[in-house]
Structures are given as structure tokens and as C-alpha cells.
C-alpha positions as CSV (number, residue, x, y, z in Angstrom):
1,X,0.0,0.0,0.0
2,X,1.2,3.2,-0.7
3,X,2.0,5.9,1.4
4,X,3.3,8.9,-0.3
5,X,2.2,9.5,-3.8
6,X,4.3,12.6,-5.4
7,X,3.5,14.0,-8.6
8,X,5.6,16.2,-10.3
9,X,6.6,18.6,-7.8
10,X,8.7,21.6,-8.2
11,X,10.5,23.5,-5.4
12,X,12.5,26.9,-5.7
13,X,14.6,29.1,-3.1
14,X,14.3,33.0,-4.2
15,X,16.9,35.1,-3.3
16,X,17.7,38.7,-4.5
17,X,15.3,38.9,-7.0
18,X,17.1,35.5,-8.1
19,X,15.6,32.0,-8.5
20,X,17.2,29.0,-7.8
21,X,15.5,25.6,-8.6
22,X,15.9,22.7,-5.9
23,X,13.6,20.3,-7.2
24,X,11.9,19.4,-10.7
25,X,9.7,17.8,-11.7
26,X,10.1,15.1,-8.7
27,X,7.4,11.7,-8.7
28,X,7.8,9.2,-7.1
29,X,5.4,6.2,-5.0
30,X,7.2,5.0,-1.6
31,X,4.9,2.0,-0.1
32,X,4.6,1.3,3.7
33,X,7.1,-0.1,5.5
34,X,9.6,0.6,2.4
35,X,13.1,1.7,3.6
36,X,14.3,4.2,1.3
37,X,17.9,5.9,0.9
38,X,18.1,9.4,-0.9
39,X,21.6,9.7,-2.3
40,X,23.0,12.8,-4.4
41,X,25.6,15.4,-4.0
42,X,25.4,18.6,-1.8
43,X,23.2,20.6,-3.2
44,X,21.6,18.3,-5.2
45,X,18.1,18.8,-3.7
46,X,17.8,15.5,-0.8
47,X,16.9,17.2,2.1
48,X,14.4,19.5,0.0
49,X,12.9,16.3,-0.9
50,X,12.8,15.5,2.5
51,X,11.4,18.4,4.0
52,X,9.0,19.0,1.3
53,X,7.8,15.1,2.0
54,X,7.2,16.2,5.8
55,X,5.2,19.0,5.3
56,X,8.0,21.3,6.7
57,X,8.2,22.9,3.2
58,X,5.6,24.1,0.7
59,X,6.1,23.2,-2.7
60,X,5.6,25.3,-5.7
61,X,4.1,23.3,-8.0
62,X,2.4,19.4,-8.3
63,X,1.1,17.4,-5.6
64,X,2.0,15.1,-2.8
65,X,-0.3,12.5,-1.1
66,X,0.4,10.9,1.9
67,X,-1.8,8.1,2.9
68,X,-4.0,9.5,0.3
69,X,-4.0,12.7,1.4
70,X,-3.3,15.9,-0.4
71,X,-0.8,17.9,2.0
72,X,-1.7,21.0,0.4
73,X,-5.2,20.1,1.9
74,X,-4.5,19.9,5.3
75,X,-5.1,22.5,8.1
76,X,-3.1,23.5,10.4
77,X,-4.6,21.3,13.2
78,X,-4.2,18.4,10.2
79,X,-0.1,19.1,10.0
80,X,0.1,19.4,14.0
81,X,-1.7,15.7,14.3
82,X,0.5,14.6,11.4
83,X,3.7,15.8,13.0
84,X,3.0,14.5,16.5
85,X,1.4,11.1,15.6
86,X,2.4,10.1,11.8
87,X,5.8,11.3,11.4
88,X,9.1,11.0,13.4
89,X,12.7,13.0,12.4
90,X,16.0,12.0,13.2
91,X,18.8,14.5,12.5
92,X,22.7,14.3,12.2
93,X,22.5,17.2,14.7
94,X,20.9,15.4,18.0
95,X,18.9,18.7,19.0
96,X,18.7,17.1,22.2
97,X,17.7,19.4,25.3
98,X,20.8,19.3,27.6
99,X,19.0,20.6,30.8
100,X,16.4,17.8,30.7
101,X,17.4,13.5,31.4
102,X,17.2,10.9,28.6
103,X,13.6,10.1,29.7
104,X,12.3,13.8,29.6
105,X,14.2,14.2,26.3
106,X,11.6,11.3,25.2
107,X,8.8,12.4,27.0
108,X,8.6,15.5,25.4
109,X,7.1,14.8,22.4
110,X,4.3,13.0,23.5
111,X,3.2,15.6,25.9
112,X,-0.6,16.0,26.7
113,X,-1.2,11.9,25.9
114,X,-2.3,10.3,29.0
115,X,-0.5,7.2,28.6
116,X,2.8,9.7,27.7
117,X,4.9,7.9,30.5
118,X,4.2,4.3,28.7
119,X,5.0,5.6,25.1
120,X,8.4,7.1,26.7
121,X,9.2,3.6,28.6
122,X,8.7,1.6,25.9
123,X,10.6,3.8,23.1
124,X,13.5,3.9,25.1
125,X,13.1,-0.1,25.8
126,X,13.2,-0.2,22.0
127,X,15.9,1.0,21.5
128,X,18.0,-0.4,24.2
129,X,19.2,2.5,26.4
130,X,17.0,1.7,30.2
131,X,20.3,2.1,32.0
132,X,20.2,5.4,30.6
133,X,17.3,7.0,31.6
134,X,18.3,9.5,34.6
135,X,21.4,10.4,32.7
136,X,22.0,14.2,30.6
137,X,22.8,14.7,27.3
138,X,26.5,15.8,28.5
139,X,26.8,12.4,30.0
140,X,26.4,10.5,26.8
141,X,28.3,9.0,24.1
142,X,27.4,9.7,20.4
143,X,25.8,6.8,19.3
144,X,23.9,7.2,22.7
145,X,22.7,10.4,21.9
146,X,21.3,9.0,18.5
147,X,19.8,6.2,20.7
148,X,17.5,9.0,22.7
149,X,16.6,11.1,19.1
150,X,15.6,7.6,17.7
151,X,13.4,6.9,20.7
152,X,12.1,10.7,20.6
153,X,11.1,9.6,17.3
154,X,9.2,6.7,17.4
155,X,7.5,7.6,20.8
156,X,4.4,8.3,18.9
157,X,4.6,5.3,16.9
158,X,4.9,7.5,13.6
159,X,4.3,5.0,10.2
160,X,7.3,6.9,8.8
161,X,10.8,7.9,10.3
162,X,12.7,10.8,8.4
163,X,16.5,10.2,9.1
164,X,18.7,13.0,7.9
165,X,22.4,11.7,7.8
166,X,21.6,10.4,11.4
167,X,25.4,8.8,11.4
168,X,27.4,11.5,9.7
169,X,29.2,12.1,13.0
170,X,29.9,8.8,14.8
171,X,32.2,6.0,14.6
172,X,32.2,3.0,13.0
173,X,30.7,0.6,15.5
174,X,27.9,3.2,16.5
175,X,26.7,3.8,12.9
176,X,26.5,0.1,12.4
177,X,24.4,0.2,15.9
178,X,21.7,2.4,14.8
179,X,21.4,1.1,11.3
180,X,21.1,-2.1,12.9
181,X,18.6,-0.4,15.0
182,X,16.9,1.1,11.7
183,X,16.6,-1.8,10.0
184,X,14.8,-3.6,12.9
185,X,12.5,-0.2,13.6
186,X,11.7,-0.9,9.9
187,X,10.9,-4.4,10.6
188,X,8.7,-3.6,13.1
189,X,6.5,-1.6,10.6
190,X,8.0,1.5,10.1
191,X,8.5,2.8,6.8
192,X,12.2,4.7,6.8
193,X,13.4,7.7,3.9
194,X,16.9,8.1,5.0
195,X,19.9,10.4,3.5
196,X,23.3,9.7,3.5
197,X,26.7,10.2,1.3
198,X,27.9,7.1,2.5
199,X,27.8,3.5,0.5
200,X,28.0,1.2,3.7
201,X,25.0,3.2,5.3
202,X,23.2,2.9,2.3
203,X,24.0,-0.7,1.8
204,X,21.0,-1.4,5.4
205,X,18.6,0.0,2.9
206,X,15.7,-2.0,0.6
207,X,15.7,1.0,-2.2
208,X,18.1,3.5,-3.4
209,X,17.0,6.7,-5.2
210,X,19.7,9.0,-6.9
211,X,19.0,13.0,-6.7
212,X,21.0,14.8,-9.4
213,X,20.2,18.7,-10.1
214,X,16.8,18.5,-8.3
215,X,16.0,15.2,-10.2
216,X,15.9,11.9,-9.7
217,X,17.9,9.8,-12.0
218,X,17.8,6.1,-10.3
219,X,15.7,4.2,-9.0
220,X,16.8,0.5,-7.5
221,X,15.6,-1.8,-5.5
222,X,18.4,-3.1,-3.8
223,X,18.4,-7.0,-3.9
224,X,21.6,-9.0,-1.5
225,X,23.3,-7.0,0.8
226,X,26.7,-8.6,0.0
227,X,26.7,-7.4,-3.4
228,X,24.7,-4.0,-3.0
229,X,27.9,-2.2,-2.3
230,X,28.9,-2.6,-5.9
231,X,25.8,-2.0,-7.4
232,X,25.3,1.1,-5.2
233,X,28.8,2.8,-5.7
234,X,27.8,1.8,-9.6
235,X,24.7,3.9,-9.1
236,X,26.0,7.1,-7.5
237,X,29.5,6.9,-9.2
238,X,28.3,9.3,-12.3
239,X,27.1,11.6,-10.0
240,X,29.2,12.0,-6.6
């Protein structure tokens, strides 16, 4: 079933009297519990995409549907439910809150629902970081940190997770945690749209779509992960 439906969107930035095309003439179909990798140069219009997929950006032109939905349709009240309840963000940047604990870092986003301490417990359960809850951001590792956005994230039990280069700072070992702990979110029933430049990250994914110039110019399904680094670097080499 799908859950986006985009149809030949266009998005600009306008600066100085000057416009600069991000995105154009953009479709695409991503079904549930799909996980998708955007890969393309800076620039090259990914987190646009993104954005523009969430709601947090307007488009100029075309539509997008999500859970067959028009986004341009929805009030104000519609994007606040969607935001809280449908979708969750992970960034490269933790945004965490430093003067609250791991569990009120959690909590937060599921404020005013009265079972709000449950959904906190059991995100954080999820993603394995219970000896963690009475510590501060300052007292955490990376990957840790990435641990308590991931569980911010899902406390709502969103159908899709936006990941923006959510292991672009962190080691070896802790990127291979959380895309171990991506691919089992996504198991679980969540569809995932992630970015990344790199191949190995990519390489957890199910689907690899290519952004050149505010276009996408591949499309794969990614088949056996032993061989997908090939046919990924393959994919991206013509335009990274």
C-alpha cells in the first residue's frame, strides 16, 4: 500500500530577486514499510525532498499525497496531528535538550497523551538505552545520543521515520548500531526515507533513489546486501 504519492513537484529558493530551482519535476510512489535511501551530491536537492515530503516545506508546484492525502489540503490542526502522531525525524544534529534527562528528552514529544509515560518507557526499551534514563545529554556518548533522538522519534509510533544523515558524526561501530537499530525499527512496521553520502550506510537500505540537479535519476531496488555495495557505488558513481 502506498503511502506517499508525489507528482511532479517543483520546489524553488528565491533570493535577490534571483531563482534558484531545488527540485523538478520530482514523482515518485514510496509503499509502507519501504526503507528508502536518498543519495546525491550537496546541493543536489535531498533534504528539500525531505522536507517537502514532511510537510515542513511548501512546494511550488504538483502534488504530494500521503496516505492518500493531499498535503496542500490539510489544516493547520491536520499538519500538528500529522507531525506528532504520523511522522518521526531523526537528524545528524541530536537537538537534544541538555538541561532535561534521557527520559524527559523522550517524554517531550508525546506531551498532553495520557498514557505519555508508557510511550516514553517503551521507546526507550526499543531501542535499548533503560540504564540510561536518569542520565543528561552531557553524560552521553554519540551513538547514545542518537539512541535517545531515535526513541524521541518513534515515541508516537509514527508510520514513517525521516532520518537526515543520522550517522554522519559517529564511529564505525555506533553507525552500524543504529542502522542495525533502523533496519529492525523498519521491521517492526516502520516505513524509513533516510539520507546519506555514504555507501556502507546505504547498503541497510531495501531502495536506493539517486538526486541529481533537483531530479531523480535512479531508481533500485536493492536485492543481496553482500553485493549492493557494488551496485550502489555503480549507481551514485556518475554523479558523486
Amino acid at each position: 500500500m502506498k503511502i506517499y504519492k508525489v507528482e511532479h513537484i517543483t520546489k524553488s529558493y528565491y533570493k535577490n530577486k534571483e531563482v534558484y530551482p531545488v527540485l523538478k519535476d520530482v514523482s515518485l510512489k514510496i509503499n509502507e514499510n519501504e526503507f528508502v535511501v536518498i543519495m546525491g551530491e550537496s546541493g543536489a536537492g535531498k533534504t528539500t525532498l525531505m522536507n517537502c515530503l514532511g510537510a515542513e516545506l511548501e512546494i511550488d508546484e504538483g502534488c504530494i499525497y500521503f496516505d492518500d492525502q493531499k498535503l496542500i489540503d490539510l489544516s493547520l490542526k491536520e499538519k500538528r496531528e500529522m507531525y506528532q502522531n504520523d511522522i518521526g525525524f531523526i537528524f545528524q544534529e541530536n537537538l537534544l535538550i541538555n538541561t532535561l534527562s534521557v527520559f524527559e528528552n523522550v517524554i517531550i514529544s508525546c506531551i498532553g497523551k495520557k498514557d505519555g509515560k508508557q510511550r516514553a518507557n517503551e521507546a526507550i526499551k526499543k531501542v535499548g538505552i533503560e540504564h540510561l534514563i536518569k542520565k543528561y545529554p552531557n553524560q552521553l556518548s554519540g551513538g547514545e545520543k542518537q539512541r535517545v533522538c531515535i526513541a524521541r522519534a518513534i515515541v508516537n509510533s509514527p508510520k514513517v521515520i525521516f532520518a537526515d544523515e543520522p550517522t554522519a558524526s559517529l564511529n564505525p561501530k555506533s553507525t552500524n548500531d543504529i542502522m542495525g537499530l533502523l533496519v529492525k525499527l523498519n521491521e517492526l512496521g516502520h516505513t524509513i526515507i533516510l539520507i546519506t553520502h555514504s555507501i556502507k550506510v546505504a547498503c541497510f537500505a531495501k531502495r536506493l533513489l539517486v538526486i541529481s540537479d533537483g531530479n531523480i535519476v535512479t531508481d533500485l531496488n536493492l536485492g543481496n546486501k553482500l553485493s549492493n555495495v557494488n551496485i550502489i557505488r555503480d549507481a551514485i558513481s556518475e554523479y558523486l
